[in-house]
C-alpha positions as CSV (number, residue, x, y, z in Angstrom):
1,X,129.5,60.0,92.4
2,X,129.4,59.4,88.7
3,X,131.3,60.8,85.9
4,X,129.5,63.6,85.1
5,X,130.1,65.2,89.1
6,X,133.8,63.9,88.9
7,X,134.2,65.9,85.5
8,X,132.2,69.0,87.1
9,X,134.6,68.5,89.9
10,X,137.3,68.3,87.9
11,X,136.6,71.6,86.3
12,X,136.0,73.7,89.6
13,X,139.2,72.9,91.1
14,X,141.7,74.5,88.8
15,X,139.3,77.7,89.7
16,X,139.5,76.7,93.3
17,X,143.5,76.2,93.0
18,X,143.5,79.9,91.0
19,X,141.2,81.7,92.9
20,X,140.5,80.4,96.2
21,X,138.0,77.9,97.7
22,X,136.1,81.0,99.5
23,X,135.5,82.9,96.7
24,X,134.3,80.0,94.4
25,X,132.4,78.8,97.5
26,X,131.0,82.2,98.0
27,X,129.8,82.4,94.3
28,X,128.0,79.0,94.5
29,X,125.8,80.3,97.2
30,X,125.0,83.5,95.8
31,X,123.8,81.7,92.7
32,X,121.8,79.5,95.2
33,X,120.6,82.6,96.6
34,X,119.4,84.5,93.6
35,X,117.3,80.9,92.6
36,X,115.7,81.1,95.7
37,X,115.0,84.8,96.2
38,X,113.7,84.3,92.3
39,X,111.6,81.3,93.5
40,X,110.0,83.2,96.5
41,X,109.1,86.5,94.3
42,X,107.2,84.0,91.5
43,X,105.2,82.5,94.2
44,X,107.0,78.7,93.5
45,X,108.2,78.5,97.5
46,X,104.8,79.4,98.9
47,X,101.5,78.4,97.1
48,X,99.5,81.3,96.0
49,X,95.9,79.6,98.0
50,X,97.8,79.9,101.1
51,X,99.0,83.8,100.3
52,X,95.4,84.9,99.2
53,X,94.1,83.0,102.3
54,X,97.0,84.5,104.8
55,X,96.2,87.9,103.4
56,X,92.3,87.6,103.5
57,X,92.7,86.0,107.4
58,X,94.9,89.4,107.3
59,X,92.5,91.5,106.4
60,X,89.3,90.1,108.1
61,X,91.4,90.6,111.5
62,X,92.7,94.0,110.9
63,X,89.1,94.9,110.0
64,X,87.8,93.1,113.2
65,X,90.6,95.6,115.6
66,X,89.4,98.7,113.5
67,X,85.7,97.7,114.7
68,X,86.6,97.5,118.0
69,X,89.2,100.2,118.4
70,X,86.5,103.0,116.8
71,X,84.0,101.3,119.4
72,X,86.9,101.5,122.4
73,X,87.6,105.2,121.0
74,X,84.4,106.5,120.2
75,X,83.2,107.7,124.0
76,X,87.0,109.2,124.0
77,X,86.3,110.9,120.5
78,X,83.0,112.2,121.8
79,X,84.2,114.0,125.0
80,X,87.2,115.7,123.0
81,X,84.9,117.2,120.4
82,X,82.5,118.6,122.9
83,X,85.7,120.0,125.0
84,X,86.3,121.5,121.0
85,X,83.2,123.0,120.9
86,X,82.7,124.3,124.2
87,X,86.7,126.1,124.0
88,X,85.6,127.9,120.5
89,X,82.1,129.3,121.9
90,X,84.0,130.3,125.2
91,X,86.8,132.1,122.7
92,X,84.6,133.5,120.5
93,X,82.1,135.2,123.4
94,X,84.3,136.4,125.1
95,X,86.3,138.0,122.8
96,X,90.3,136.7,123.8
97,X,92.5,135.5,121.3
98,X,93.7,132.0,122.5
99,X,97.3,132.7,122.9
100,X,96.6,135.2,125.3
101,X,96.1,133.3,128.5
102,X,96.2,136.2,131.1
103,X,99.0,135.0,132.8
C-alpha cells in the first residue's frame, strides 16, 4: 500500500468507527453498482459489433421460425377458414340464429 491508500484509509475509518462498517461497505458497492449499471447502458461492458451482430443473428432466426411456423400452420389455417365458411352459408340458409342450438 502506499500513502495515498493509507491516507484514503485513514479517512474512511472514523466514518467506519461513526457509522458502521456495513453501512460504509454497503455504500462502496452501490457506487460500484451504479458504475457498472452506467457502463452496461453506454455500451462500454459489451461492444456495440457484437450487439448489432447478436441482434441481427436475433432477428434472422426469429424470421427463419416465422417461415416455418406459417408453413407448419398454414394447412391448419386453411381447414379452419373453410369450417368458417361452410358454418355462415349453413346459418344463413337456413335461417337459425347461432345461439339457438335446438337443444
Amino acid at each position: 500500500m502506499d500513502s495515498n491508500d493509507v491516507a484514503n484509509l485513514e479517512k474512511l475509518l472514523p466514518l467506519a468507527d461513526k457509522y458502521g462498517l456495513a453501512y460504509i461497505i454497503a455504500l462502496v458497492l452501490l457506487m460500484i453498482l451504479l458504475v457498472l449499471l452506467r457502463s452496461i447502458v453506454k455500451g462500454n461492458l459489451v461492444p456495440r459489433e457484437l450487439l448489432e451482430r447478436a441482434e441481427e443473428d436475433r432477428d434472422r432466426l426469429q424470421n427463419i421460425l416465422d417461415k416455418e411456423r406459417s408453413d407448419f400452420m398454414a394447412p391448419t389455417l386453411e381447414v379452419l377458414q373453410r369450417l368458417k365458411i361452410d358454418h355462415s352459408a349453413g346459418s344463413s340458409a337456413t335461417g337459425m340464429n347461432e345461439e339457438d342450438r335446438g337443444g
